[in-house]
BAKOL-267582 format. One record per atom (N, C-alpha, C): residue number from 1; chain; atom name; x, y, z. Coordinates in Angstrom, 3 decimals. Layout:
BAKOL-267582
[NUM,'A','CA',[X,Y,Z]],
...
***
This chain:
BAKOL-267582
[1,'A','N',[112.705,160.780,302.853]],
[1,'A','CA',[112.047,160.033,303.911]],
[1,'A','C',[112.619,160.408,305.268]],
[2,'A','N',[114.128,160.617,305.209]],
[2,'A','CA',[114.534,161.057,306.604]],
[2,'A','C',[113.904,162.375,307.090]],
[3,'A','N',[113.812,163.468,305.914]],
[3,'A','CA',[113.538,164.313,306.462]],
[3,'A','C',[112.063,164.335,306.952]],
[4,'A','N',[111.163,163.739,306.598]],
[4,'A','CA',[109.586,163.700,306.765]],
[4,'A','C',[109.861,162.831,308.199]],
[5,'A','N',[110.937,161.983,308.416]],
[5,'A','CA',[110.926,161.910,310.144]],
[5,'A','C',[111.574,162.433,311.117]],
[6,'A','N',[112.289,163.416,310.607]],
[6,'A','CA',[112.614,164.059,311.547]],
[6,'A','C',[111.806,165.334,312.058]],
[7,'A','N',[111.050,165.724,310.878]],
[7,'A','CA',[109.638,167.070,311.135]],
[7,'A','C',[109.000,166.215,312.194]],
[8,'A','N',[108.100,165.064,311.910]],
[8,'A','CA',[107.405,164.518,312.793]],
[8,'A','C',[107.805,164.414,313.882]],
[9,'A','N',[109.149,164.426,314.517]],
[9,'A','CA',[109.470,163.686,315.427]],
[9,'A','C',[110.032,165.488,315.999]],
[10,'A','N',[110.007,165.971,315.435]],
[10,'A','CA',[109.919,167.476,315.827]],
[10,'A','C',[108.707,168.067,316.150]],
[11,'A','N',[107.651,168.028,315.331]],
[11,'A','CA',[106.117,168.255,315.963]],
[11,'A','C',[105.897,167.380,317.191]],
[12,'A','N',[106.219,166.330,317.151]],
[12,'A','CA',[106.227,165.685,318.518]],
[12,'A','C',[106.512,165.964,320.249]],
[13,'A','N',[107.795,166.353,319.373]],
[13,'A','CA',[107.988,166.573,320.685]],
[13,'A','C',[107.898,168.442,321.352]],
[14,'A','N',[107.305,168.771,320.093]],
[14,'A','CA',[106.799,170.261,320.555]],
[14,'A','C',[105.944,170.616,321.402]],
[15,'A','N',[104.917,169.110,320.188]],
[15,'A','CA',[103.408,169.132,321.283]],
[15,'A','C',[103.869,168.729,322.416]],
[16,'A','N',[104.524,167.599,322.665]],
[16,'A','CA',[104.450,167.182,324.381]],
[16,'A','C',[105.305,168.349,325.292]],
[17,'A','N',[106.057,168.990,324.697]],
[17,'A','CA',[106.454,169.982,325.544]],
[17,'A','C',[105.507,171.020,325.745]],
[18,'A','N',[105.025,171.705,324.826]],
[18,'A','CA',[103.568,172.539,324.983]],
[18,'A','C',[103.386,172.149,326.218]],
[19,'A','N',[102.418,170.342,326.080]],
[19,'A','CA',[101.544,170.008,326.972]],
[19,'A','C',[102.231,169.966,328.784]],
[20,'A','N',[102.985,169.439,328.402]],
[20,'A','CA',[104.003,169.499,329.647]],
[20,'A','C',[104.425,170.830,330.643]],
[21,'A','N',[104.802,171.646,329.994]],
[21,'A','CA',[105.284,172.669,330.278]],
[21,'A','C',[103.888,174.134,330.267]],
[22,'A','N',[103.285,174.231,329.142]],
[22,'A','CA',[102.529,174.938,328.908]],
[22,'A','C',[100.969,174.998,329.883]],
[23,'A','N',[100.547,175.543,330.154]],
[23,'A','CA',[99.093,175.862,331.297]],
[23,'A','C',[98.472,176.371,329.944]],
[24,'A','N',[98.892,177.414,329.184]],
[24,'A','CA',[97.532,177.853,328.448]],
[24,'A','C',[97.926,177.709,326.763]],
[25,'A','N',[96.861,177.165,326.320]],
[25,'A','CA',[97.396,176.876,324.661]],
[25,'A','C',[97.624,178.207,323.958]],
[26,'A','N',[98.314,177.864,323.040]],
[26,'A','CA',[98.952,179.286,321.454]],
[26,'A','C',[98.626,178.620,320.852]],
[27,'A','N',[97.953,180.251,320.084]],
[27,'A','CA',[97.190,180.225,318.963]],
[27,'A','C',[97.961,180.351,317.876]],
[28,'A','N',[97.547,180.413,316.722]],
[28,'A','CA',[98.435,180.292,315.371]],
[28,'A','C',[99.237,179.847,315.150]],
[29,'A','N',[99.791,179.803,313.931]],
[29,'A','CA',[100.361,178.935,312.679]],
[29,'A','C',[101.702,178.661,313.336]],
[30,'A','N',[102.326,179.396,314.446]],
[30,'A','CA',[103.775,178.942,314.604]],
[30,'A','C',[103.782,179.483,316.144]],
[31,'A','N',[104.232,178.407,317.097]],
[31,'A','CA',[103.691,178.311,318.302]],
[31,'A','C',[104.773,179.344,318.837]],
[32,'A','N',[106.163,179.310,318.420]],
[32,'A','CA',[107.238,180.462,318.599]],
[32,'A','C',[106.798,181.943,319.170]],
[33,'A','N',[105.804,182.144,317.656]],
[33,'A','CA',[105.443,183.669,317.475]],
[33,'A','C',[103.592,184.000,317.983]],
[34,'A','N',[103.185,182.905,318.029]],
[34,'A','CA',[101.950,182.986,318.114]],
[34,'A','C',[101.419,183.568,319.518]],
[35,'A','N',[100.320,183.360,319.641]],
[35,'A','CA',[99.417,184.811,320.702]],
[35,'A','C',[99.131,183.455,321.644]],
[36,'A','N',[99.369,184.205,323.344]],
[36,'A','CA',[99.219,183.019,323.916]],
[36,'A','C',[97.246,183.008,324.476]],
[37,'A','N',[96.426,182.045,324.625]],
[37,'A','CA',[94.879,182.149,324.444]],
[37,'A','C',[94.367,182.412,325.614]],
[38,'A','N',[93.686,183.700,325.686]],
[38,'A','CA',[93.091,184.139,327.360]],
[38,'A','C',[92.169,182.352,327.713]],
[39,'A','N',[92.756,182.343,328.783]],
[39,'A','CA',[92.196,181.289,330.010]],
[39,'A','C',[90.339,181.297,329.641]],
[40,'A','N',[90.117,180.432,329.629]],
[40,'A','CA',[88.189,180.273,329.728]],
[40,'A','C',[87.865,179.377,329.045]],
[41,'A','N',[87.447,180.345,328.015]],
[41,'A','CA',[86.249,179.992,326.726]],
[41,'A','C',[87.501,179.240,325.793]],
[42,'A','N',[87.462,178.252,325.777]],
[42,'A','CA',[88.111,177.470,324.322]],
[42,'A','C',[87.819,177.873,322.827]],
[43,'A','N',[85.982,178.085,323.023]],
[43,'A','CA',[85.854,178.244,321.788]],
[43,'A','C',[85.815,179.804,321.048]],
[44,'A','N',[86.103,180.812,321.561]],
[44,'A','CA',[86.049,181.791,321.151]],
[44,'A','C',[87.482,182.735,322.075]],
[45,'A','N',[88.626,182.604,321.206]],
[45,'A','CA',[89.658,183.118,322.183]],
[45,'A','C',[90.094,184.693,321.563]],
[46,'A','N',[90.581,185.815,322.446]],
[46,'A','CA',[90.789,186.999,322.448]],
[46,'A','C',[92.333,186.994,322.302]],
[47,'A','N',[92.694,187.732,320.967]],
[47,'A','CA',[94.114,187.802,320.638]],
[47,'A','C',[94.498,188.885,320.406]],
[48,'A','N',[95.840,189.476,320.926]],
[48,'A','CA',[96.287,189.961,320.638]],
[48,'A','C',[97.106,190.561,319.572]],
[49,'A','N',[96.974,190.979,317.905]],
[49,'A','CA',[97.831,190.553,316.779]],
[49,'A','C',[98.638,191.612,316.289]],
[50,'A','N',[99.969,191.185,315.685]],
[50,'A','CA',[101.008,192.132,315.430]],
[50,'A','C',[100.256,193.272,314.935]],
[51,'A','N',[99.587,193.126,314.136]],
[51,'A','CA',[99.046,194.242,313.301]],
[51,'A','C',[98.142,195.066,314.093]],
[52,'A','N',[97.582,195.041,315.276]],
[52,'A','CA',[96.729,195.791,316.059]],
[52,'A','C',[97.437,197.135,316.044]],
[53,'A','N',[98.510,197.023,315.784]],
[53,'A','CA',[99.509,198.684,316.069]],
[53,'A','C',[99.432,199.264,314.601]],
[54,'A','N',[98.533,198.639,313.326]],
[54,'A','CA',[98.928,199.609,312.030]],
[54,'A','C',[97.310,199.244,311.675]],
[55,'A','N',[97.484,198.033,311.142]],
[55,'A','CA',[96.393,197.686,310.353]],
[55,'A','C',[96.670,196.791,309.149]],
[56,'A','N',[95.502,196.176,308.430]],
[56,'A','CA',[95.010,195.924,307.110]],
[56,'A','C',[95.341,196.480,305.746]],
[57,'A','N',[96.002,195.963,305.381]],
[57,'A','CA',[95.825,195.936,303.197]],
[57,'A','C',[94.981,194.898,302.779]],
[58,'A','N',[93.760,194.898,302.690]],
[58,'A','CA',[93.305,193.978,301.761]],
[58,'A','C',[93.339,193.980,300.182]],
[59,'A','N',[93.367,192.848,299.609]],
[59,'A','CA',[93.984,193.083,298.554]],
[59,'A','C',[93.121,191.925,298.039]],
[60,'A','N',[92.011,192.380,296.787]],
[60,'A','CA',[91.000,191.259,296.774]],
[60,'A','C',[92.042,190.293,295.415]],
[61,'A','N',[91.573,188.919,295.898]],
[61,'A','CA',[92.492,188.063,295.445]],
[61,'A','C',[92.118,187.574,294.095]],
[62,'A','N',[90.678,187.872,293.935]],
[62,'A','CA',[89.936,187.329,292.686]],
[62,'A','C',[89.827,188.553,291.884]],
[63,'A','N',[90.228,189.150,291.840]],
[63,'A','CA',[90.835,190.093,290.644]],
[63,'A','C',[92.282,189.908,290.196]],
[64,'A','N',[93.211,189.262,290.717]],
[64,'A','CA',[94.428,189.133,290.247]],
[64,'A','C',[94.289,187.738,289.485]],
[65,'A','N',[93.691,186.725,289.998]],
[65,'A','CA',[93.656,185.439,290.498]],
[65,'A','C',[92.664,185.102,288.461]],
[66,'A','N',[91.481,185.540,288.865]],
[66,'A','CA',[90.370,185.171,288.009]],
[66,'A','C',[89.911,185.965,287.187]],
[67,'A','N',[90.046,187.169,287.505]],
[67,'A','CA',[88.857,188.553,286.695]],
[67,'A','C',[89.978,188.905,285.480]],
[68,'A','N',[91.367,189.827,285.965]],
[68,'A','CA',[91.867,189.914,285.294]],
[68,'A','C',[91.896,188.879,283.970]],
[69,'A','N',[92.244,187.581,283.943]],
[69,'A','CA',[92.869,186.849,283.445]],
[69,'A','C',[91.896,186.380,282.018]],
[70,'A','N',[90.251,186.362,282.887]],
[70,'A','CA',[89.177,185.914,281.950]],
[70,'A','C',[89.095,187.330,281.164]],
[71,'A','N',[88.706,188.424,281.805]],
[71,'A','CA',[88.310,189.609,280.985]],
[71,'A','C',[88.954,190.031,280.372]],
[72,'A','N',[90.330,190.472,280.467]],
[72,'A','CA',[91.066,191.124,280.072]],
[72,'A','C',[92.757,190.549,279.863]],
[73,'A','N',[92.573,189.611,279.284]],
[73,'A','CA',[93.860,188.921,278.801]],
[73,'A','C',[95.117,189.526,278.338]],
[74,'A','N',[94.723,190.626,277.782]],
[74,'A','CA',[95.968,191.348,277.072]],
[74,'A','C',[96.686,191.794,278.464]],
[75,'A','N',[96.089,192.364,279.436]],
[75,'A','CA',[96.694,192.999,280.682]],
[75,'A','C',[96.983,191.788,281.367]],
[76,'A','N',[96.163,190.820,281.261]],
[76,'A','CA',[96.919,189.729,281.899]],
[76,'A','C',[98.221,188.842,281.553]],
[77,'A','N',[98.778,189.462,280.356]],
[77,'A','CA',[99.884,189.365,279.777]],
[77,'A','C',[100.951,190.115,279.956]],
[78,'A','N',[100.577,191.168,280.089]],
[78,'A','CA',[101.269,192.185,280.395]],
[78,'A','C',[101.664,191.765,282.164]],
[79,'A','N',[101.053,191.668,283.156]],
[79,'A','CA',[100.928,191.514,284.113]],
[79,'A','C',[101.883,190.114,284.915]],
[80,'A','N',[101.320,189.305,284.175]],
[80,'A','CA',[102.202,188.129,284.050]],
[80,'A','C',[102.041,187.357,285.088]],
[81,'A','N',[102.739,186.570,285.992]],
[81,'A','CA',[102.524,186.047,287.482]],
[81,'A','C',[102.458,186.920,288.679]],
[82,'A','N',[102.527,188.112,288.342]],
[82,'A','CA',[102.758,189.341,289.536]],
[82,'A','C',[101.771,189.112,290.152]],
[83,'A','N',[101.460,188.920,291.715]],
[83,'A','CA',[100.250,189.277,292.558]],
[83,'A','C',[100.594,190.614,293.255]],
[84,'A','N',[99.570,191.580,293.374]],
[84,'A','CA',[100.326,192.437,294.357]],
[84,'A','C',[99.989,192.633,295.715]],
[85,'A','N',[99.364,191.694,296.009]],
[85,'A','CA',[99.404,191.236,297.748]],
[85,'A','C',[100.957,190.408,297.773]],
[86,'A','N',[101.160,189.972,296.947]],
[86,'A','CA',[102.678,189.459,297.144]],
[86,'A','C',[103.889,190.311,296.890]],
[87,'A','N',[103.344,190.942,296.035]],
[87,'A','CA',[104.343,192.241,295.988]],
[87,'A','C',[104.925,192.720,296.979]],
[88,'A','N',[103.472,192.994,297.615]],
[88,'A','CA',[102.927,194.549,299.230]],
[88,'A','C',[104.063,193.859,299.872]],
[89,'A','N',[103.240,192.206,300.369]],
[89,'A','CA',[104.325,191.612,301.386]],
[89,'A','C',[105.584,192.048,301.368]],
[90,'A','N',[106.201,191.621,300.366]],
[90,'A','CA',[107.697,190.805,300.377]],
[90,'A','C',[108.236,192.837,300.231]],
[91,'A','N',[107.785,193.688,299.769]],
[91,'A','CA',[108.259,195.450,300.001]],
[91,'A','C',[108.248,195.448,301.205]],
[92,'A','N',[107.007,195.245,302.094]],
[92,'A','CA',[107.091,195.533,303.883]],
[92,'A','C',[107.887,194.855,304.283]],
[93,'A','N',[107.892,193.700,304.242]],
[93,'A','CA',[109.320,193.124,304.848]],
[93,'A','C',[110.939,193.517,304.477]],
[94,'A','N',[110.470,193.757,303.190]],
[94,'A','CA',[112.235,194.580,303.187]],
[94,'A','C',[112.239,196.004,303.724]],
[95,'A','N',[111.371,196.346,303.648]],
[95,'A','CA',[111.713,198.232,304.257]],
[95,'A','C',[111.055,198.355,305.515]],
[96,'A','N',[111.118,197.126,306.142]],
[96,'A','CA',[110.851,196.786,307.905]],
[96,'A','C',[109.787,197.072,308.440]],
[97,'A','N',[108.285,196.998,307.576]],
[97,'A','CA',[107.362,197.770,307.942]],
[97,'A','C',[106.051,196.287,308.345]],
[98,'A','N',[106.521,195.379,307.986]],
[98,'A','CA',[106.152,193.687,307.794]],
[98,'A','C',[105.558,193.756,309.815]],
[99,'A','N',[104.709,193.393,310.301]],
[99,'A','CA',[104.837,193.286,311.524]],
[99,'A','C',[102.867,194.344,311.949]],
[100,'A','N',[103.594,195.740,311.738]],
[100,'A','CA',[102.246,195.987,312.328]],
[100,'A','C',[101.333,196.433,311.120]],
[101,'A','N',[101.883,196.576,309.918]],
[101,'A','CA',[101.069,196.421,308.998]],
[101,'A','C',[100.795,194.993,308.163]],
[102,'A','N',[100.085,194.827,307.512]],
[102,'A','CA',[100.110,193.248,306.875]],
[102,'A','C',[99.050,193.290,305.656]],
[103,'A','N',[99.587,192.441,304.903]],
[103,'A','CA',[98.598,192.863,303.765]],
[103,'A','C',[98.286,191.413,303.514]],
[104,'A','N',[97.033,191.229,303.157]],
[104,'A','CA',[96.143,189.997,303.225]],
[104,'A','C',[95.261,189.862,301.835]],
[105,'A','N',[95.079,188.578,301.150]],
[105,'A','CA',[93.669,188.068,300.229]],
[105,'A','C',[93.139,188.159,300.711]],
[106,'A','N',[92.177,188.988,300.359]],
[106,'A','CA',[90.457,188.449,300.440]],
[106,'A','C',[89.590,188.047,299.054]],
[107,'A','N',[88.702,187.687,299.371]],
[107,'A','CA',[87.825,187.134,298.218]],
[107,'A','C',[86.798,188.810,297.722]],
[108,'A','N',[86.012,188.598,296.787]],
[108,'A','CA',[85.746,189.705,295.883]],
[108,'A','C',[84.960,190.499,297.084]],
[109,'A','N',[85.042,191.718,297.073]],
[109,'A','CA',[84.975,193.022,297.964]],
[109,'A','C',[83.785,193.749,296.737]],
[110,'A','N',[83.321,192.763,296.022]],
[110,'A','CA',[81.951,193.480,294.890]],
[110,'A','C',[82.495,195.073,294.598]],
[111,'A','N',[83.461,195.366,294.364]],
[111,'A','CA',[84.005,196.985,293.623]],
[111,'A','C',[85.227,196.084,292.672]],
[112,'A','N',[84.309,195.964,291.329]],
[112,'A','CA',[85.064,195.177,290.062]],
[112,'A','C',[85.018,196.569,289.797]],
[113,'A','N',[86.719,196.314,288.495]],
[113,'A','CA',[87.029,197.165,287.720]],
[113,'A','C',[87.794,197.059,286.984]],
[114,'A','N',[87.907,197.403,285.407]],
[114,'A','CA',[88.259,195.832,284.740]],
[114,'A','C',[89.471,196.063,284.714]],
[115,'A','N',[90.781,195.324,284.661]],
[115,'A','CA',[91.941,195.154,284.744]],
[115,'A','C',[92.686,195.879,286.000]],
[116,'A','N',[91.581,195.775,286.669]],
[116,'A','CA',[92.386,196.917,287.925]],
[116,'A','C',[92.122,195.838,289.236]],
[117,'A','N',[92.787,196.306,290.250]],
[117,'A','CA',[92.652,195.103,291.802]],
[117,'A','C',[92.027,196.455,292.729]],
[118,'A','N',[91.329,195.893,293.416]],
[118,'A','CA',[90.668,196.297,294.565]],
[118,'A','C',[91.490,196.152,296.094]],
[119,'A','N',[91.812,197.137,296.714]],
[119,'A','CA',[92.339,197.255,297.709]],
[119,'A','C',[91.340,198.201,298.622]],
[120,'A','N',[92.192,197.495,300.028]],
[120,'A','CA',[91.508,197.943,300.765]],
[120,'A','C',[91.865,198.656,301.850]],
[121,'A','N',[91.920,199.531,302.843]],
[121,'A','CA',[93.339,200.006,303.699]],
[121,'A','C',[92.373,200.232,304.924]],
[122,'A','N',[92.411,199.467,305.993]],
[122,'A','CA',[91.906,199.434,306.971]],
[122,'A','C',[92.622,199.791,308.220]],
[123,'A','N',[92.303,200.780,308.758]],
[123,'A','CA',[93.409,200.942,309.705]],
[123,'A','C',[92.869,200.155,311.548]],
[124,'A','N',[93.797,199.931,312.115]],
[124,'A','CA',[93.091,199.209,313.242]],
[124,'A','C',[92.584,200.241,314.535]],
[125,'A','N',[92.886,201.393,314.298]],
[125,'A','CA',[92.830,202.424,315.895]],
[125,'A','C',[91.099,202.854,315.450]],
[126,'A','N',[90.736,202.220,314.198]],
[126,'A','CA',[88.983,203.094,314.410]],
[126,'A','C',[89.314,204.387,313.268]],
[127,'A','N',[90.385,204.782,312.788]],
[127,'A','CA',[89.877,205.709,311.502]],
[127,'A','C',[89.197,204.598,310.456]],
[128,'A','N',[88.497,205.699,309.499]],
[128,'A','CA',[87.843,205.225,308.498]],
[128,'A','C',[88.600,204.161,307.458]],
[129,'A','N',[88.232,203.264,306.639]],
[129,'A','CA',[89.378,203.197,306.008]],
[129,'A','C',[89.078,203.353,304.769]],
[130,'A','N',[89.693,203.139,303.874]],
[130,'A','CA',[89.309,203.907,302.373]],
[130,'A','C',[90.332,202.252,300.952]],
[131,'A','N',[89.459,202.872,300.192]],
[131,'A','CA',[89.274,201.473,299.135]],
[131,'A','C',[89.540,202.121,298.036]],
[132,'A','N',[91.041,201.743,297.398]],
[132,'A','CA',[91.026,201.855,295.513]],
[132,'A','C',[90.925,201.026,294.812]],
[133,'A','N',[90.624,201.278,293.394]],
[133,'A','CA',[91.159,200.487,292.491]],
[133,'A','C',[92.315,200.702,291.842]],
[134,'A','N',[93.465,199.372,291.675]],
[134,'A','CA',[94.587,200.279,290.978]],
[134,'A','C',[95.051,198.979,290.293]],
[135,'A','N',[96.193,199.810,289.348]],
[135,'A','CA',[96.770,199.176,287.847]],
[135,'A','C',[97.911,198.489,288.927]],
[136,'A','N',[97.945,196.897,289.391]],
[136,'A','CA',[98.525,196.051,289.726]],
[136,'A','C',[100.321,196.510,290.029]],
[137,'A','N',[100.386,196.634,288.320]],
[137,'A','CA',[101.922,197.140,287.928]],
[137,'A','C',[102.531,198.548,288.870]],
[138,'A','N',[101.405,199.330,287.506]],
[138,'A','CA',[101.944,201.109,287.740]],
[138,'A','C',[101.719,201.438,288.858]],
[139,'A','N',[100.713,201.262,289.280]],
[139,'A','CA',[100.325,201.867,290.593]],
[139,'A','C',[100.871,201.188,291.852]],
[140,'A','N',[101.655,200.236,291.963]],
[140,'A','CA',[102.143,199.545,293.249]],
[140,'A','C',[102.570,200.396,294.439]],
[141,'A','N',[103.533,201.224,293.510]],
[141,'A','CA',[104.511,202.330,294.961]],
[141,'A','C',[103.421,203.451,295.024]],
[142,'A','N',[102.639,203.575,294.130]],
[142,'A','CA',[102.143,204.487,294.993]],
[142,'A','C',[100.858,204.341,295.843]],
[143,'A','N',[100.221,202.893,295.589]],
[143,'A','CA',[99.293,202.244,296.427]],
[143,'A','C',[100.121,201.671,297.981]],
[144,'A','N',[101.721,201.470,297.914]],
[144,'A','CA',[102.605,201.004,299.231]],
[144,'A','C',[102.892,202.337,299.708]],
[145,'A','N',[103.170,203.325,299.570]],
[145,'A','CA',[103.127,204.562,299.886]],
[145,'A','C',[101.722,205.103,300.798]],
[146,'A','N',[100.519,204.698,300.240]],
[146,'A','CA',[99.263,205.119,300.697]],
[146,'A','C',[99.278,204.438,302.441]],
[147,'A','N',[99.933,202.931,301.864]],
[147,'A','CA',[99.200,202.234,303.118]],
[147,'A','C',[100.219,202.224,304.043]],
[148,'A','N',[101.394,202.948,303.596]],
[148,'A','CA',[102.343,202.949,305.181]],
[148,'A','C',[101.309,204.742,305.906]],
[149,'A','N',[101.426,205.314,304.676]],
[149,'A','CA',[100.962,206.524,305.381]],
[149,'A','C',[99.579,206.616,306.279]],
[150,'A','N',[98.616,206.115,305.628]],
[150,'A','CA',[97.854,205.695,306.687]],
[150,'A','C',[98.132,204.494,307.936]],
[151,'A','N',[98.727,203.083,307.810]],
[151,'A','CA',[98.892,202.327,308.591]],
[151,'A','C',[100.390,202.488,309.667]],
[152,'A','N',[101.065,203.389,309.233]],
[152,'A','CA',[102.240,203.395,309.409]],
[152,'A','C',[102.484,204.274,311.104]],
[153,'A','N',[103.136,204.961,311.964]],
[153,'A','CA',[103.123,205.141,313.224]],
[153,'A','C',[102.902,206.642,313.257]],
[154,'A','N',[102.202,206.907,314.260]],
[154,'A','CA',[101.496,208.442,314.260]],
[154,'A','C',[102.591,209.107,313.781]],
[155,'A','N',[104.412,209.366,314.250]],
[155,'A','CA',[105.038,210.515,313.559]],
[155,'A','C',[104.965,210.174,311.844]],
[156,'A','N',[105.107,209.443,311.272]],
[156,'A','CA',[104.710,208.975,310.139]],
[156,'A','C',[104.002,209.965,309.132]],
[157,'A','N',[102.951,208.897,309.567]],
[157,'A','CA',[101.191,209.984,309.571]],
[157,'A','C',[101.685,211.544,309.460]],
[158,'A','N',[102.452,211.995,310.449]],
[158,'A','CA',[101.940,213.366,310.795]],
[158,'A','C',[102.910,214.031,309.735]],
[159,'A','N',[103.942,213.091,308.957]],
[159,'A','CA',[105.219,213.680,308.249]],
[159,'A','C',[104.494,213.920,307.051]],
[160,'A','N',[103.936,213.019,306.927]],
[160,'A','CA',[102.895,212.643,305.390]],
[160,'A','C',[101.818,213.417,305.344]],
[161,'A','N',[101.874,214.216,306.286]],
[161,'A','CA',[100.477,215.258,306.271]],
[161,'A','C',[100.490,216.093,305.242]],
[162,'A','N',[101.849,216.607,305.339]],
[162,'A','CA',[101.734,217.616,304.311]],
[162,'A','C',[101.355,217.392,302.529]],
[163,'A','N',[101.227,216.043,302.511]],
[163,'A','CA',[100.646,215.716,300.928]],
[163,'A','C',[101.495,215.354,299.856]],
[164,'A','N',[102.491,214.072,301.005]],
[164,'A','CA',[103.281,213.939,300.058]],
[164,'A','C',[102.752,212.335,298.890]],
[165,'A','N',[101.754,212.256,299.881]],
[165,'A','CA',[101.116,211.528,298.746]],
[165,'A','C',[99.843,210.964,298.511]],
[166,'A','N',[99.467,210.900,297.316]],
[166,'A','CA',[97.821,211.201,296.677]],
[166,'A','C',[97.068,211.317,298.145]],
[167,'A','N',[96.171,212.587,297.412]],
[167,'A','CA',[95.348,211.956,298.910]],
[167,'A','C',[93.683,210.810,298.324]],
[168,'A','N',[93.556,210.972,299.357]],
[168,'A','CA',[91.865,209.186,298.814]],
[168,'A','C',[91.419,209.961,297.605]],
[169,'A','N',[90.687,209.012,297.381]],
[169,'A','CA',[89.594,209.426,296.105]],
[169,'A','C',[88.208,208.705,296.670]],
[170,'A','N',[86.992,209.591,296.812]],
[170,'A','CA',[85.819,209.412,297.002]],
[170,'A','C',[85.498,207.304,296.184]],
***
């Protein structure tokens, strides 16, 4: 109970400092880190986001979540509680890459395949981006491999040119 009043009484006095102190509201989940909201339009605000410098992993959630589990049980045994959007995460953040790349659920991306997850690698500068299916487990490092090399910083990119790993598949 103490602690549920001392959060409150911490949101409290965040907001009134915001309001106090602050001219223009922040956006997102944690006012610290969050994007501060171009002046105007309330209802439609222009942000700036960490990831604008890499890009997108989508990682459809209803194949780990639902598909696997109904269709193909034996792999979903094998598989166990592993998500590998949770995987992706918690690898980028240890090998410091957490920030301008980000890997995200989405809901079904309609490219089922049975015991396999659908990913997605979107890069933010306007290249194309390109979509596998892969074995959750086996294929992890070399699906986190794909998406630093594409999302990862032009010298990067340009190291990885030479083919050090898979290149897309149609």
């Amino acid at each position: 109970m103490r602690e549920a009043w001392k959060l409150a009484l911490s949101a409290d006095v965040a907001q009134r400092l915001q309001q106090q102190f602050c001219k223009l509201p922040i956006v997102g989940s944690s006012p610290t880190v969050g994007s501060i909201a171009s002046p105007g339009r309330p209802s439609m605000q222009s942000v700036r986001p960490k990831w604008r410098s890499g890009g997108l992993a989508l990682v459809c959630d209803r194949c780990s979540a639902e598909r696997i589990p109904e269709e193909t049980p034996e792999i979903a045994r094998r598989h166990g509680d592993v998500r590998l959007r949770d995987w992706l995460k918690a690898t980028l953040k240890e090998r410091g890459r957490w920030g301008p790349i980000r890997a995200i659920s989405t809901s079904c991306m309609d490219i089922c395949a049975k015991g396999l997850v659908t990913v997605c690698i979107a890069p933010s500068d306007g290249r194309a981006s390109e979509t596998f299916v892969v074995d959750p487990l086996e294929d992890r490092e070399a699906i986190y491999e794909r998406i630093v090399a594409l999302l990862g910083t032009t010298a990067e990119r340009a190291t990885d040119a030479g083919g050090s790993v898979g290149a897309a598949s149609d």
